[in-house]
DRENLUMNU-43072 format. One record per residue (C-alpha): x, y, z; residue in one letter. Coordinates in steps of 0.1 Angstrom, whole numbers, plus 5000, padded with zeros to 4 digits. Layout:
REM residues N
XYZa
...
REM end
This chain:
REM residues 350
500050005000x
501450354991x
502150575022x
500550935024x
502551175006x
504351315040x
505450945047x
507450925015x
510651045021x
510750885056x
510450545032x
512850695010x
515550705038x
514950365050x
515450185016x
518650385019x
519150285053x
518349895043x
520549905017x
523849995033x
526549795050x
525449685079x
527249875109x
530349605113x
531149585081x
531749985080x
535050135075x
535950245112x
533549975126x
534849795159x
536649495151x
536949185172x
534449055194x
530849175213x
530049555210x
527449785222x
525149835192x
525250145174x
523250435182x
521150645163x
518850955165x
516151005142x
514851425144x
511151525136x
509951235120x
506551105128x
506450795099x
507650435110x
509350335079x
513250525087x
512850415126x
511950045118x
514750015093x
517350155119x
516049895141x
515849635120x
519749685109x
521049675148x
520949985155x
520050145196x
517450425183x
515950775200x
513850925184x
512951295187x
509951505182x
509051885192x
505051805184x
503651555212x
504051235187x
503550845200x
506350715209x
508650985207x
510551165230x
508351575231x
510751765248x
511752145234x
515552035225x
516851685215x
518551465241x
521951485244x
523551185234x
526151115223x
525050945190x
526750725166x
524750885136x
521751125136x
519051175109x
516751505103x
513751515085x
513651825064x
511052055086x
509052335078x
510852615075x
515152665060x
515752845097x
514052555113x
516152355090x
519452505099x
518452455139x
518052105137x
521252045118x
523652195141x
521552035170x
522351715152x
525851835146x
526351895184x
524851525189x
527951315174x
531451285173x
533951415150x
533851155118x
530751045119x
527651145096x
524751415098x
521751285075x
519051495064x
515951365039x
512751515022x
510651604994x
511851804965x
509152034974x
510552075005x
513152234998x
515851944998x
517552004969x
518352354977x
519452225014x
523152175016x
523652515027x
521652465063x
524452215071x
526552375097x
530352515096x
532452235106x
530851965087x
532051875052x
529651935025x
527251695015x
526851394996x
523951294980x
522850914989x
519550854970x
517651034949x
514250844944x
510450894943x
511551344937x
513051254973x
516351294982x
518451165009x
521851345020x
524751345045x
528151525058x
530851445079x
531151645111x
534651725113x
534452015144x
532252105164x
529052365152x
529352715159x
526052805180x
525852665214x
523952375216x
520752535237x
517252655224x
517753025233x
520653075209x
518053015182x
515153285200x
513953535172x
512853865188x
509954095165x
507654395170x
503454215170x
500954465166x
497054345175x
495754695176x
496954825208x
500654905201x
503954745193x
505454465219x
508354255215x
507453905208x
509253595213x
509453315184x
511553015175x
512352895140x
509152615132x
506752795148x
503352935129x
504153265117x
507253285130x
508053665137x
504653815123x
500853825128x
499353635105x
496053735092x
493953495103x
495053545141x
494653925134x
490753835122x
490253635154x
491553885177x
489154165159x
486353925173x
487153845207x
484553935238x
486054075263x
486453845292x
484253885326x
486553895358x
487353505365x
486453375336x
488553135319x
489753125281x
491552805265x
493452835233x
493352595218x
496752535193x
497652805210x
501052875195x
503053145209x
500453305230x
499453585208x
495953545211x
495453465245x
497453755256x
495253995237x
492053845254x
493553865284x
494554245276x
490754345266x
489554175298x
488154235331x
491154165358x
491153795370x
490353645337x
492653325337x
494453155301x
494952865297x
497252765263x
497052395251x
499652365221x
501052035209x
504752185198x
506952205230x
509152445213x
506252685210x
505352675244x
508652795254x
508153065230x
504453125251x
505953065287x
508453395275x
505153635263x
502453515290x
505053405320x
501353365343x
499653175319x
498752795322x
500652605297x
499652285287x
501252025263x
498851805243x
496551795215x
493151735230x
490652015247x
489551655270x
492351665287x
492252015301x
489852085333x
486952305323x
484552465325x
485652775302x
483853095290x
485553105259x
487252835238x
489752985207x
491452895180x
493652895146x
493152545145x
496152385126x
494652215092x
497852085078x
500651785085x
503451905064x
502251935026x
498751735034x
495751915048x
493151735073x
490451865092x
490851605118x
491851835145x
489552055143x
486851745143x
488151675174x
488151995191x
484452075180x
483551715199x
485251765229x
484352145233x
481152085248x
482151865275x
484952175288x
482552485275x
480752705308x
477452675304x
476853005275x
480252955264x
481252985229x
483752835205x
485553055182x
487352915153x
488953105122x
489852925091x
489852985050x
486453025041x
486452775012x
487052465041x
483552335053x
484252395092x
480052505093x
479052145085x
481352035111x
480152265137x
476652175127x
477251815138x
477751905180x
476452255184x
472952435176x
473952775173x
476552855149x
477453195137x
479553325108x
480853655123x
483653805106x
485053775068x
487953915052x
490153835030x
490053465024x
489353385059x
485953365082x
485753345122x
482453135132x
480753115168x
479252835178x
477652745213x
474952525229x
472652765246x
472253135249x
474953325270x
REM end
């Protein structure tokens, strides 16, 4: 059966993977009796196919993640290591690209390899200049199904220290009410601007009663919740779900009292709220799927105050009213621009 399109190169790297010498028969390899097995780090990959190949040729793998994935290690920064050999799937962004190389880099000794895959339309072929100072540049290993699978020699040690912070990106964010310096980190959504969809959402916001509680939901770096927190009554309490650990560093630096929560489901956060928002995220790399927000619309209910609302923004042209028609019987469009629309939905009257 033929993976989904973001699945590919992750296959493509472990025919590569299957193919090669297996690790005793390497140049270098220990020689001579028993040895711990080799150890390998795969970076931001949430398909099977690269992990289980690893595995299956002897190798001792960790596997990393910044989005809460099964089975992976969520954490904001990679584990430490040492590592025999690391592997990056190409990510979303060429600065995000760049981070997780020389966090790779910082992972393995001099001499051994840095491997980075992906889809020609993700920018692979144009990728050999993200690889850090200090490692040679790099090969090409496979080029198959437009994928492409690469890797470079660390010879020293990268330049950047090998922390989170050294990668912080610092911008102006403007909702209306003035300038403020925002913090971001390369792979977050709209890293070092307000998008316009978030700007929409904002425009719409209630302002919150004294002790009422808001959950953003996919809550990024906090720039919603801290604008409803600013047009609100004092006492009104956020609470930011977000599924990217990275990101909620980035949120724990804008909204330090804020309640920061890492997972992907409104279920697991205690209710009851007054207000439930969101920029729900509606695509996994190159594919698009409403499934989160399917999710978030069936569990609002059960966390939703009674007369709270939901307020969701999305592009206009995805059918998000059918959806909310399926839990809740009140369901307003109440703002359009652009290509996007906000809707409200809620159970009973407020």
């Amino acid at each position: 059966m033929t993976p989904p399109p973001g699945e590919i190169p992750s296959e493509v790297a472990a025919a590569w993977a299957l193919q090669r010498p297996p690790p005793g028969d390497r140049i270098g390899a220990p020689r001579g009796g028993p040895h711990p097995a080799p150890t390998a780090l795969v970076l931001g990959d949430p398909a099977p196919h690269l992990p289980r190949a690893l595995a299956q040729t002897g190798y001792a793998l960790t596997r990393w993640h910044r989005d809460l994935t099964r089975g992976q290690i969520c954490a904001p920064w990679p584990p430490s290591g040492p590592f025999g050999e690391v592997w990056v799937r190409m990510p979303r962004s060429s600065r995000e690209a760049a981070m997780l190389l020389h966090a790779a880099a910082a992972r393995v000794a001099d001499g051994a390899r840095i491997h980075l895959y992906g889809a020609g339309r993700e920018g692979i072929r144009s990728s050999a200049r993200h690889f850090p100072e200090g490692t040679d540049p790099p090969d090409t290993l496979l080029i198959k199904r437009r994928c492409r699978v690469l890797a470079a020699t660390r010879r020293a040690p990268p330049p950047r220290p090998d922390a989170l912070d050294s990668w912080e990106v610092r911008a102006p964010v403007d909702w209306g009410t003035g300038a403020r310096d925002w913090t971001f980190y390369p792979g977050v959504f709209a890293c070092g601007h307000l998008d316009a969809a978030t700007a929409l959402l904002i425009d719409c916001l209630p302002a919150l009663p004294a002790g009422a509680r808001l959950l953003d939901f996919g809550a990024g770096t906090g720039i919603i919740a801290a604008a409803a927190l600013e047009r609100g009554a004092p006492g009104a309490e956020a609470v930011l779900l977000e599924r990217d650990a990275i990101a909620l560093v980035a949120a724990s630096r804008n909204l330090p009292g804020a309640t920061l929560v890492l997972g992907r489901s409104a279920a697991a956060v205690p209710g009851p709220f007054a207000l439930i928002v969101s920029t729900p995220p509606i695509h996994a790399g190159s594919a698009q799927s409403l499934h989160t927000v399917e999710e978030l619309v069936r569990e609002a209910p059960a966390v939703l105050a009674p007369g709270g609302r939901l307020l969701l923004v999305a592009q206009r042209r995805l059918p998000i009213a059918r959806i909310l028609e399926r839990t809740f019987p009140l369901i307003n469009t109440i703002a359009d621009r652009e290509s996007f629309r906000v809707w409200e939905a809620g159970r009973n009257q407020p």
